[in-house]
C-alpha positions as CSV (number, residue, x, y, z in Angstrom):
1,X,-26.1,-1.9,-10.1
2,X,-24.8,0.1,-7.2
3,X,-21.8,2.0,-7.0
4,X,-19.7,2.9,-3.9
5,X,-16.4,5.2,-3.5
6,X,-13.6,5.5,-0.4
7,X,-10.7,7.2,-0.2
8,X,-8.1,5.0,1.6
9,X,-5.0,5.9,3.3
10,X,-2.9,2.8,4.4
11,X,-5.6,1.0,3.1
12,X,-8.5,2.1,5.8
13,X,-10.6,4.2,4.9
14,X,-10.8,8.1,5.7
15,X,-13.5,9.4,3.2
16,X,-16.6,7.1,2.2
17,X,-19.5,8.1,0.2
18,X,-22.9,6.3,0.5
19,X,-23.5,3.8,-2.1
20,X,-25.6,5.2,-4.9
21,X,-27.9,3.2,-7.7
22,X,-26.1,2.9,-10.7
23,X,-29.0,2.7,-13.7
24,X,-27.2,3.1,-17.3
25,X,-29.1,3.8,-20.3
26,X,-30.9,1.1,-22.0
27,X,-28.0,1.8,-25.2
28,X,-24.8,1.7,-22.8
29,X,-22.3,-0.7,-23.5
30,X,-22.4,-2.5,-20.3
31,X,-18.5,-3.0,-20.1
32,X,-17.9,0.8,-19.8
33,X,-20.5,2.8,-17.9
34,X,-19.8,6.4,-17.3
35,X,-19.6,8.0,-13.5
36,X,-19.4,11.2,-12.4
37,X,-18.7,12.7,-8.8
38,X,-16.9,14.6,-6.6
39,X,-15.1,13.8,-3.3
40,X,-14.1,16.4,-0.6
41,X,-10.4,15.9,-0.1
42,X,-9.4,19.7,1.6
43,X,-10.1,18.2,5.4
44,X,-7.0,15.4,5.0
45,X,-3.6,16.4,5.7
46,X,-1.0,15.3,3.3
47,X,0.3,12.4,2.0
48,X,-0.2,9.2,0.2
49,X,-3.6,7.9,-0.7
50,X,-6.1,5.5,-2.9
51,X,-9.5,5.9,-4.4
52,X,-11.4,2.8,-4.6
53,X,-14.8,2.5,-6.8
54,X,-16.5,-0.4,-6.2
55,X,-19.4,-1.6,-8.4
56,X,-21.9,-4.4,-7.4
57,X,-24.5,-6.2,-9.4
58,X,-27.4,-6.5,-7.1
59,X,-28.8,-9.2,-9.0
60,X,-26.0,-11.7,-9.8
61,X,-24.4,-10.4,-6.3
62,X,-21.1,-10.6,-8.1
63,X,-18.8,-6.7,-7.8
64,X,-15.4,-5.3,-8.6
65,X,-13.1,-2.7,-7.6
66,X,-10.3,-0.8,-8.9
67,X,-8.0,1.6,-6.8
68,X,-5.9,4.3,-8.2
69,X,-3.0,5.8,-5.9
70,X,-2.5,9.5,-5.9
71,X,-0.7,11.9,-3.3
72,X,-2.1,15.2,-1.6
73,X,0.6,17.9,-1.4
């Protein structure tokens, strides 16, 4: 698995980090894996935004993606 998040605003991107190898323990329940990070937000001036995690299977090539608006003041 590999994972990738951006930070859109008007749905282009502004903030995108390198995607990173996702390996979850051999007893994870597949359908829920935990991720942690942190995104530097204090460069962008305010205003409306979306952070979009993307998560890929490398070996069926299939992914999904879930955004999440939120607004910087």
């Amino acid at each position: 698995l590999s994972v990738q998040v951006r930070v859109l605003r008007d749905g282009k991107p502004v903030v995108a980090a390198p995607a990173r190898k996702l390996t979850p323990d051999a007893t994870a329940d597949l359908a829920r894996i935990p991720l942690t990070g942190a995104v530097t937000l204090g460069q962008l001036p305010a205003g409306q935004y979306e952070i979009e995690i993307g998560v890929t299977d490398n070996l069926s090539k299939t992914s999904a993606t879930q955004r999440v608006g939120f607004e910087i003041l």
